[in-house]
C-alpha positions as CSV (number, residue, x, y, z in Angstrom):
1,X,96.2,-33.1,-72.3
2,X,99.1,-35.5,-73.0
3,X,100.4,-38.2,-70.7
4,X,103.4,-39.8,-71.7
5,X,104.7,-43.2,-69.6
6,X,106.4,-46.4,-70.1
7,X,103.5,-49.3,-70.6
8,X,105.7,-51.5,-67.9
9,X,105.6,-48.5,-65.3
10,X,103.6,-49.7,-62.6
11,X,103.3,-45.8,-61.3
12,X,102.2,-45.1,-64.9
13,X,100.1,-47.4,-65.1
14,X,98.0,-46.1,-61.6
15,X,98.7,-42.7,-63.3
16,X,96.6,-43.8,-66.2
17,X,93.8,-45.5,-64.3
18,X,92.8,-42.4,-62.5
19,X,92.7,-40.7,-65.7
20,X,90.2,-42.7,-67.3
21,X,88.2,-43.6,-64.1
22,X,87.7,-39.6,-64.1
23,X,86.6,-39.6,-67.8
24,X,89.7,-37.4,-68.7
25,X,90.3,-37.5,-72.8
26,X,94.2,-37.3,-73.1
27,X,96.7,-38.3,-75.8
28,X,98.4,-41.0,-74.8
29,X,102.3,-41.0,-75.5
30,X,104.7,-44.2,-74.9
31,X,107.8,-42.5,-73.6
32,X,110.3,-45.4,-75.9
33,X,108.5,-45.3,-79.0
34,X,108.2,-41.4,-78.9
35,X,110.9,-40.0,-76.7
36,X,110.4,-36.6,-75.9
37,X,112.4,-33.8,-77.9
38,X,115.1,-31.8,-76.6
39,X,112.7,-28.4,-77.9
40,X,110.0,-30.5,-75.5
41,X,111.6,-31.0,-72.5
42,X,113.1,-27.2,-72.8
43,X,109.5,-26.1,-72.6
44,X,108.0,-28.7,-69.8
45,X,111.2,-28.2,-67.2
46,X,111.0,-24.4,-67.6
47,X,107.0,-25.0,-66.8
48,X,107.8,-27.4,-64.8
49,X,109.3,-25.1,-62.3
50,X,111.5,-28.1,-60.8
51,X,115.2,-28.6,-61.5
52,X,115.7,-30.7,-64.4
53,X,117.3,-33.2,-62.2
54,X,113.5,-34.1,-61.7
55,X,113.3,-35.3,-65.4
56,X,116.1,-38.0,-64.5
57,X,114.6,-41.7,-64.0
58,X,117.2,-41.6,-61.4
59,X,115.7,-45.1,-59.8
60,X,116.5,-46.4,-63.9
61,X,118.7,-49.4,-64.9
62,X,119.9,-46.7,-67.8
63,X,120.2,-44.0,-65.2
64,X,122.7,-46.2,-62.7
65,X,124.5,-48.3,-65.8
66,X,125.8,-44.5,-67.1
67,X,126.9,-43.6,-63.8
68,X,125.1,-40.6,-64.2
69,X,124.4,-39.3,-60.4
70,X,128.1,-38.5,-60.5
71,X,128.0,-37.1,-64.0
72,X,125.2,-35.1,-63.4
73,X,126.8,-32.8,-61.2
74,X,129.5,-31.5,-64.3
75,X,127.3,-31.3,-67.0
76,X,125.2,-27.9,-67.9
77,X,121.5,-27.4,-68.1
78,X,121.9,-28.0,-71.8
79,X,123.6,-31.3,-72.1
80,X,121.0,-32.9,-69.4
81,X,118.5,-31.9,-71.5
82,X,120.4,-33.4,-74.3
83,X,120.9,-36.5,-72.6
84,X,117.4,-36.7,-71.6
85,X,116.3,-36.8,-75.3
86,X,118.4,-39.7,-76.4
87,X,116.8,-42.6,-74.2
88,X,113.0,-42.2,-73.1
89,X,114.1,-44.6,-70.5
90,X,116.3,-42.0,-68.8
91,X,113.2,-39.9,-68.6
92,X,111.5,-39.7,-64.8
93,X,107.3,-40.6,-65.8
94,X,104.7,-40.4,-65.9
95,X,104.8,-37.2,-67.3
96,X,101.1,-35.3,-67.6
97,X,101.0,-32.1,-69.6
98,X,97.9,-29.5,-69.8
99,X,98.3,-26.6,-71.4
100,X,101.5,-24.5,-69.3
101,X,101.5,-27.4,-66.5
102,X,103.8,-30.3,-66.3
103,X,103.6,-32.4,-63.8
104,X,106.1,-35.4,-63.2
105,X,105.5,-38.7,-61.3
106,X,102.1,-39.9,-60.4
107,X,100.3,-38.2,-57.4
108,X,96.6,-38.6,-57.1
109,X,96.0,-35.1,-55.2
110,X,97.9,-33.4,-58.4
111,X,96.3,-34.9,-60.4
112,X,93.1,-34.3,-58.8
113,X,94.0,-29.7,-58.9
114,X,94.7,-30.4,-62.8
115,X,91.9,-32.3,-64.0
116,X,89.4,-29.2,-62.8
């Protein structure tokens, strides 16, 4: 299982304690230091099953500073995910990966189905 968040991410940061306070072993990924890939991100929104708009930190200083709600709309599947593996910080987390399942944000009852 991987989790990949921001240290500073308060949601991560909850994501993270219910992880350990259920004993879960997971590789732990910080989202800056080791942005995901663009061959990464392919694989987890196709998994996903959720737009890739869902990968977008749209709440982000990055996010709002590059305009991007508006760009968004004119850009293909492709250059999102391109743009997505520039700047970890444009990245929606945490993100929680087990085997085919990708889940994005934190939400304890998800959370709870995956670790079974």
């Amino acid at each position: 299982m991987i989790y990949i968040q921001y240290p500073k991410c308060t949601t991560c940061i909850k994501g993270k304690k219910f992880l350990i306070n259920n004993n879960i072993e997971f590789e732990d990924r910080n989202i800056v230091e080791n942005n995901p890939s663009k061959e990464e991100l392919t694989l987890w929104i196709e998994n996903s099953g959720l737009d890739v708009k869902k990968f977008f930190n749209t709440s982000g200083k990055l996010y709002k500073e590059m305009g991007l709600k508006d760009k968004l709309k004119d850009m293909s599947l492709e250059e999102k995910i391109d743009l997505l593996s520039t700047n970890g910080m444009l990245v929606k987390r945490p993100i929680l990966i087990k085997d085919n399942t990708v889940l994005v944000g934190f939400k304890e009852d998800q959370y709870r189905e995956i670790i079974r």
